[in-house]
Biotite code that builds the C-alpha atoms (Angstrom):
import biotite.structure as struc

atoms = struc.array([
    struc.Atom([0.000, 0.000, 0.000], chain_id="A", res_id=1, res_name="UNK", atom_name="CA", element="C"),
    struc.Atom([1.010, 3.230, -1.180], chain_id="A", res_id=2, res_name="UNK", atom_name="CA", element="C"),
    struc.Atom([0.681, 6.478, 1.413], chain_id="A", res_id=3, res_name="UNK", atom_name="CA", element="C"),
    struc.Atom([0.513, 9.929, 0.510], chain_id="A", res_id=4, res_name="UNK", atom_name="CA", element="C"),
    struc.Atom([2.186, 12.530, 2.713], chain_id="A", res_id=5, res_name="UNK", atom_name="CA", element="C"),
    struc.Atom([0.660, 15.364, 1.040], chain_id="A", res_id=6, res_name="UNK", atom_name="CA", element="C"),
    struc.Atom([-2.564, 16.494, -0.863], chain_id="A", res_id=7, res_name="UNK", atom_name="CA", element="C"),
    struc.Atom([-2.799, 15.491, -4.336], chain_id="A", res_id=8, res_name="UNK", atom_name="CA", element="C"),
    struc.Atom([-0.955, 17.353, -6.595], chain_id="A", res_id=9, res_name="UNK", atom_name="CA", element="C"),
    struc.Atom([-3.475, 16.094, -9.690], chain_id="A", res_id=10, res_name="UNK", atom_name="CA", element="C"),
    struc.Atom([-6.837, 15.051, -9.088], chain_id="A", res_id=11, res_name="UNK", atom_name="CA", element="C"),
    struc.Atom([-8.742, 11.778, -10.493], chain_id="A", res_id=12, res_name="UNK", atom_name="CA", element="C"),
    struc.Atom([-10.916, 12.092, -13.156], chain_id="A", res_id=13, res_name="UNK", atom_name="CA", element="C"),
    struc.Atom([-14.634, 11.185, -12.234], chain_id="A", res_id=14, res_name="UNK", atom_name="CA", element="C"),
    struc.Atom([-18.417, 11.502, -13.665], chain_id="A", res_id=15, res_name="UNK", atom_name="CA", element="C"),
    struc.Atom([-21.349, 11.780, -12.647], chain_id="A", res_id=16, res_name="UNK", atom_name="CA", element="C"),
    struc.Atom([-24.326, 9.688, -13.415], chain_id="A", res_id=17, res_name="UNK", atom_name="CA", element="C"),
    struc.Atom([-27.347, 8.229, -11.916], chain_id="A", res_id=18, res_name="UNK", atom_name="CA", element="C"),
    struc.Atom([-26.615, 5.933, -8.823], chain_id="A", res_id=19, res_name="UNK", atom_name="CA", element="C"),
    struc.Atom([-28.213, 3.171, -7.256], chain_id="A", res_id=20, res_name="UNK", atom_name="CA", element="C"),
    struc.Atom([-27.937, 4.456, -3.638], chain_id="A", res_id=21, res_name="UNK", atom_name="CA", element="C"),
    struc.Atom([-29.544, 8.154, -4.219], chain_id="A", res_id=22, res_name="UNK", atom_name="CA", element="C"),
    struc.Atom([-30.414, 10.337, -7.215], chain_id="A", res_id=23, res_name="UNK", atom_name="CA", element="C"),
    struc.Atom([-27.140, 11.163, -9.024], chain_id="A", res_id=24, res_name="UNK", atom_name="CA", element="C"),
    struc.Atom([-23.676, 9.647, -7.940], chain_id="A", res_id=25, res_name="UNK", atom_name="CA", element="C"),
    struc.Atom([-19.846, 10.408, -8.539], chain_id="A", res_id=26, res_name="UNK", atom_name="CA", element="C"),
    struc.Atom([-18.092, 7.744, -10.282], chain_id="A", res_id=27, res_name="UNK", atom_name="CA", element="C"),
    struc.Atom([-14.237, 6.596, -10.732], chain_id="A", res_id=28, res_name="UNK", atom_name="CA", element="C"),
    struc.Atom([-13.337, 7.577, -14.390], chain_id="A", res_id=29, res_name="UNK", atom_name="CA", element="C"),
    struc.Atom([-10.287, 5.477, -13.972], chain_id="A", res_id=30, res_name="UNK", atom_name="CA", element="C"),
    struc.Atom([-8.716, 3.350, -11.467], chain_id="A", res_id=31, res_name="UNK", atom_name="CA", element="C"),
    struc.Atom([-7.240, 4.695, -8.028], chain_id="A", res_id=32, res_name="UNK", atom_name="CA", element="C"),
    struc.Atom([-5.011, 3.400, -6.263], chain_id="A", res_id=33, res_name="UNK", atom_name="CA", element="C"),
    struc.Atom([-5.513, 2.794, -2.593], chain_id="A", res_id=34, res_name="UNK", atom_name="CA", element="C"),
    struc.Atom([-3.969, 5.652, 0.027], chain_id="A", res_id=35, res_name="UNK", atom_name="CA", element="C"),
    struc.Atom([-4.667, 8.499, -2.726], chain_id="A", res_id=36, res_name="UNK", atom_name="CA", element="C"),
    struc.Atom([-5.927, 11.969, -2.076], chain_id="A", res_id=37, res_name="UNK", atom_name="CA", element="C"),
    struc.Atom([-8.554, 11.670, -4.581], chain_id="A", res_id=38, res_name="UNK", atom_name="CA", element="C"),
    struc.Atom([-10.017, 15.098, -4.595], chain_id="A", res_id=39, res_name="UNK", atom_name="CA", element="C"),
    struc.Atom([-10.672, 17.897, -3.054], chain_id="A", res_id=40, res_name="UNK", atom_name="CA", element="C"),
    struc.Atom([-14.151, 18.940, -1.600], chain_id="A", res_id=41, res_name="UNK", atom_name="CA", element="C"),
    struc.Atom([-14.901, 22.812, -2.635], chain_id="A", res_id=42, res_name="UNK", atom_name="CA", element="C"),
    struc.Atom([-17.546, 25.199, -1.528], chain_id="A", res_id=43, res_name="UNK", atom_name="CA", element="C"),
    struc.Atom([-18.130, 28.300, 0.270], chain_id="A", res_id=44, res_name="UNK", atom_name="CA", element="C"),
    struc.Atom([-16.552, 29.222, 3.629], chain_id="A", res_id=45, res_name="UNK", atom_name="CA", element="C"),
    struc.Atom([-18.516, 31.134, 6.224], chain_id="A", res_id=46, res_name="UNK", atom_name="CA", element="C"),
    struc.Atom([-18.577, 32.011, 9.689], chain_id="A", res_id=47, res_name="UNK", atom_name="CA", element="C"),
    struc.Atom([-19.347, 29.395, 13.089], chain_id="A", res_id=48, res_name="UNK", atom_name="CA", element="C"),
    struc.Atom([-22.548, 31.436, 13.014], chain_id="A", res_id=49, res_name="UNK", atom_name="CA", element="C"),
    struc.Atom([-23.512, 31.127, 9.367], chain_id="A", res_id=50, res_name="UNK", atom_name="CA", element="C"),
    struc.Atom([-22.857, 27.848, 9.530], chain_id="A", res_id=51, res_name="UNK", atom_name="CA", element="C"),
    struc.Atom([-24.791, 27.284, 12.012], chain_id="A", res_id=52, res_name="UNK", atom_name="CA", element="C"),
    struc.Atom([-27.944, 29.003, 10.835], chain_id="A", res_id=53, res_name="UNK", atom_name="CA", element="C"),
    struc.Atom([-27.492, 26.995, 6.997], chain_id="A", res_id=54, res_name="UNK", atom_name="CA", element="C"),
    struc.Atom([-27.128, 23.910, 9.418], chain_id="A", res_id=55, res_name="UNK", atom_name="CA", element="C"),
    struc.Atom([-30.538, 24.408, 11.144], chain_id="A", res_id=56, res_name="UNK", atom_name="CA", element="C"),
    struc.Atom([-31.928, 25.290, 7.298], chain_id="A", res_id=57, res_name="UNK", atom_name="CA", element="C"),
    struc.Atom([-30.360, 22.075, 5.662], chain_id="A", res_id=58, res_name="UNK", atom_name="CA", element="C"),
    struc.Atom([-31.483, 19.979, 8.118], chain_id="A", res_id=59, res_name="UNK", atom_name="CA", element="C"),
    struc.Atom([-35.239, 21.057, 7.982], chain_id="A", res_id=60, res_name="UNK", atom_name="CA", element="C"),
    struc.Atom([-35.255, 20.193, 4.429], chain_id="A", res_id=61, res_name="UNK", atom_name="CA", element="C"),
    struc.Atom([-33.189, 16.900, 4.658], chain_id="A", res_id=62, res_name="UNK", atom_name="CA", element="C"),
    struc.Atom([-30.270, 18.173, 2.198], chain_id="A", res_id=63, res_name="UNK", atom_name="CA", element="C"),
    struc.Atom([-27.163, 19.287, 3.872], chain_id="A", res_id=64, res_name="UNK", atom_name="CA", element="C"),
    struc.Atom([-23.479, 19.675, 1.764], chain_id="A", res_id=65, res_name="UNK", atom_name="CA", element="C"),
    struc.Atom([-21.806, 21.626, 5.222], chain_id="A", res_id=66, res_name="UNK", atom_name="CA", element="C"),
    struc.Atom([-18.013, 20.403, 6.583], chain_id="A", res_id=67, res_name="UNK", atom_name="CA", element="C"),
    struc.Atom([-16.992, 21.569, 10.118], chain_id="A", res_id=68, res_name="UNK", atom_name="CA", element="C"),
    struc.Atom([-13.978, 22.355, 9.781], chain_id="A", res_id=69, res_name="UNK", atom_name="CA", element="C"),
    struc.Atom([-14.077, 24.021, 13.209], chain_id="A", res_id=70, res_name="UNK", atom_name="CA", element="C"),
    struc.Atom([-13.409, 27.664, 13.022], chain_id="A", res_id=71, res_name="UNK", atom_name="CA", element="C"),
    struc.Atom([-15.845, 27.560, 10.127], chain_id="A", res_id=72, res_name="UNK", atom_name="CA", element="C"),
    struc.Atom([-18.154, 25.879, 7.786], chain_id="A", res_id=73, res_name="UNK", atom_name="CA", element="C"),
    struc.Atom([-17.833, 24.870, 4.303], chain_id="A", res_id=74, res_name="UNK", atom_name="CA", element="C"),
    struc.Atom([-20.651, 24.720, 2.435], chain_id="A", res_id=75, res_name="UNK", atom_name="CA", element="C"),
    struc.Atom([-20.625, 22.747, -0.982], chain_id="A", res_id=76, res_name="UNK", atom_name="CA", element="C"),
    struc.Atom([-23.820, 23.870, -2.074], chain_id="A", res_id=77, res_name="UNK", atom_name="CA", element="C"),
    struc.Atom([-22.391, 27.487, -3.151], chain_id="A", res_id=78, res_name="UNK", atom_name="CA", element="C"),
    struc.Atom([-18.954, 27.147, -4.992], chain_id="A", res_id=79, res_name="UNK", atom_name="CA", element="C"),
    struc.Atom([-18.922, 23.737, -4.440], chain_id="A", res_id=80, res_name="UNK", atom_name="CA", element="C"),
    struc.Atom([-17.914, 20.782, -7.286], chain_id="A", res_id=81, res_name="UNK", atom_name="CA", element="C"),
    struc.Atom([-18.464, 17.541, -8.786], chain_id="A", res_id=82, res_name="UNK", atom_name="CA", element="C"),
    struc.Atom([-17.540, 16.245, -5.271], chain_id="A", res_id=83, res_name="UNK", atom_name="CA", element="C"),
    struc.Atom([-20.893, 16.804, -3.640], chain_id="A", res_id=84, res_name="UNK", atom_name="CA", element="C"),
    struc.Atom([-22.073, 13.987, -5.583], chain_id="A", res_id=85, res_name="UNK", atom_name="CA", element="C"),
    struc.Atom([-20.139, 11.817, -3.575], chain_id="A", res_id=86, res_name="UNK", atom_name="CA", element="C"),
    struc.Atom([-23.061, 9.548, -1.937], chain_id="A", res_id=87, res_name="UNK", atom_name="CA", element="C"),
    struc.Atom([-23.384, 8.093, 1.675], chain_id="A", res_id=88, res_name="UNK", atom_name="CA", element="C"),
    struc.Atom([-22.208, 4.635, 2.698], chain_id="A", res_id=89, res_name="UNK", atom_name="CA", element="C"),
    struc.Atom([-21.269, 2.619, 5.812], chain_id="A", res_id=90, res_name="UNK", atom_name="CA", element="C"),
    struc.Atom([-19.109, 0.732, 3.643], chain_id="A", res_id=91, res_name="UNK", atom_name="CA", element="C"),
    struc.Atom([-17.004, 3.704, 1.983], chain_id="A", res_id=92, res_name="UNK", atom_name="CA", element="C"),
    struc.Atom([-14.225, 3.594, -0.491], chain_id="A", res_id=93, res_name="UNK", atom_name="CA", element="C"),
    struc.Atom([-13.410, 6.814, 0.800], chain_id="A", res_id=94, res_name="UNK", atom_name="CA", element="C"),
    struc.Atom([-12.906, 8.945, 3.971], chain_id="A", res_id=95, res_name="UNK", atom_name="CA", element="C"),
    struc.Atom([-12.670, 12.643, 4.112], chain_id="A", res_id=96, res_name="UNK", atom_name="CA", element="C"),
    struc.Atom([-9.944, 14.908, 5.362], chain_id="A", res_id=97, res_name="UNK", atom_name="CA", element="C"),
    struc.Atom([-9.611, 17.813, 7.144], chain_id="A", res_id=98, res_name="UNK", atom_name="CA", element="C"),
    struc.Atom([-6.304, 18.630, 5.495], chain_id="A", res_id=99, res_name="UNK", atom_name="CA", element="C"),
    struc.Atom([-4.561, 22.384, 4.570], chain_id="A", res_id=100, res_name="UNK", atom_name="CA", element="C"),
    struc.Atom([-7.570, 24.264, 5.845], chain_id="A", res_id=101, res_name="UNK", atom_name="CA", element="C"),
    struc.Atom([-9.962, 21.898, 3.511], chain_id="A", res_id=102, res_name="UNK", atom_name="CA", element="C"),
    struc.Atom([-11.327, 18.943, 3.064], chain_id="A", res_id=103, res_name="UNK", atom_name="CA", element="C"),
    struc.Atom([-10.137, 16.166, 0.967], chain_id="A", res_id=104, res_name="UNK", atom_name="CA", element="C"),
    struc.Atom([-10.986, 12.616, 0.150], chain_id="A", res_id=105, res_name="UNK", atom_name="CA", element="C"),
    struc.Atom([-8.760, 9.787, 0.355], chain_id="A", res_id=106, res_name="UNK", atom_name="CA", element="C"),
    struc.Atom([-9.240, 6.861, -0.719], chain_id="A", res_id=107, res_name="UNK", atom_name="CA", element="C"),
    struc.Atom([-9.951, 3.649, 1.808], chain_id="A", res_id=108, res_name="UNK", atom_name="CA", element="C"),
    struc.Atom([-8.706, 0.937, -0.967], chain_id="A", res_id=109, res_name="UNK", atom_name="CA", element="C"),
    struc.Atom([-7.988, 0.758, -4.675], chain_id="A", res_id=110, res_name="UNK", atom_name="CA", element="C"),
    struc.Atom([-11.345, 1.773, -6.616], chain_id="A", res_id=111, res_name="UNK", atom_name="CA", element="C"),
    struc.Atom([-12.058, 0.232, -9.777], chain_id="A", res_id=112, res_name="UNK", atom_name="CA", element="C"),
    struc.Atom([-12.676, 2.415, -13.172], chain_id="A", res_id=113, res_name="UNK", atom_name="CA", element="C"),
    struc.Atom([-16.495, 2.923, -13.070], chain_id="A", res_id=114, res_name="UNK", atom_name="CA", element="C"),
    struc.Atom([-17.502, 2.273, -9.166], chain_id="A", res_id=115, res_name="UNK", atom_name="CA", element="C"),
    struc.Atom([-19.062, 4.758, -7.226], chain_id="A", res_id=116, res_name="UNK", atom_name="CA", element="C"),
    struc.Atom([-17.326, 7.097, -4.675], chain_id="A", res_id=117, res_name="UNK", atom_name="CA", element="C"),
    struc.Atom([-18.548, 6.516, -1.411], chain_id="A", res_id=118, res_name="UNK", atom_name="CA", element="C"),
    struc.Atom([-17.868, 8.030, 2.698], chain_id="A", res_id=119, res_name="UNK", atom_name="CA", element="C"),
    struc.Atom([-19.618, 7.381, 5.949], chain_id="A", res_id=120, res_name="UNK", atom_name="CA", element="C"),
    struc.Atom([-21.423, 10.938, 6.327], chain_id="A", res_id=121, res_name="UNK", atom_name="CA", element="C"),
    struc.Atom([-21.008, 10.424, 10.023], chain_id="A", res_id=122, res_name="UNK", atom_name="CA", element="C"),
    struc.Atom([-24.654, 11.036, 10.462], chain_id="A", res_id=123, res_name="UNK", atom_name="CA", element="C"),
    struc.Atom([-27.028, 8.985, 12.441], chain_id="A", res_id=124, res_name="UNK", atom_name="CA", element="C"),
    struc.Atom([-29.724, 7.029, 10.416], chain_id="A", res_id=125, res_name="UNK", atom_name="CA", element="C"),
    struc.Atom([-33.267, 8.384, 10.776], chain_id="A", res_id=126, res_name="UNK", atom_name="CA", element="C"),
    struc.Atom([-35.007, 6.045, 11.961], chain_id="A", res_id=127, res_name="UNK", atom_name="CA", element="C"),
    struc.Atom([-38.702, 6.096, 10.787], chain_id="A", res_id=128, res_name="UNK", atom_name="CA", element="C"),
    struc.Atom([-41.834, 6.849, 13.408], chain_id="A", res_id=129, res_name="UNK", atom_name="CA", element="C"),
    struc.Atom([-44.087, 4.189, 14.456], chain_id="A", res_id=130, res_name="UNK", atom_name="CA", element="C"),
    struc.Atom([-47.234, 4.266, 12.895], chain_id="A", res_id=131, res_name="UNK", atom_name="CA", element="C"),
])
């Protein structure tokens, strides 16, 4: 196994296309490698506070493309790229980064030309109300 020191100096090409887990999904153009920083996750930065307040919005509608990256958020859903395609699993291919005042994804194992790039959101499955 290969390990990266530092962030990728050339990202991986990807596409996106439908998925089978949700709506649209990011997919490996070509293979990569295990230990690779695959790409980089883009977006806005703004303030604890703003963050905060988008993080209250998002999660009244169910949609929510924030990073923590503790002395502010980034949100993916203004300036953000292909990357936010990058669909939930608790099986992930990749794991994200805090990394150079961003975030970037790394891969978990090598990753097959057309498979779908996957991380464990971290959040808590919803868990449906008893009827």
């Amino acid at each position: 196994m290969r390990k990266s020191s530092s962030v990728a100096k050339q990202e991986y090409k990807v596409v996106i296309r439908p998925s089978r887990i949700q709506g649209k999904g990011l997919f490996a153009a070509q293979k990569i490698p295990e230990g690779e920083w695959v790409m980089r996750y883009t977006g806005q930065k703004v303030s604890r506070r703003e963050g905060a307040r988008r993080e209250r919005y998002y999660n009244s509608i169910g949609y929510s493309l924030l990073f923590d990256l503790e002395d502010c958020y980034l949100d993916g859903l203004i300036g953000g790229n292909e990357s936010i395609y990058i669909n939930h699993s608790l099986s992930p291919n990749l794991e994200a980064r805090v990394r150079r005042g961003g975030v970037w994804f790394h891969s978990l194992r090598a990753i097959g030309k057309g498979e779908e790039l996957t991380f464990d959101y971290g959040f808590d499955p919803v868990k449906p109300k008893p009827r």
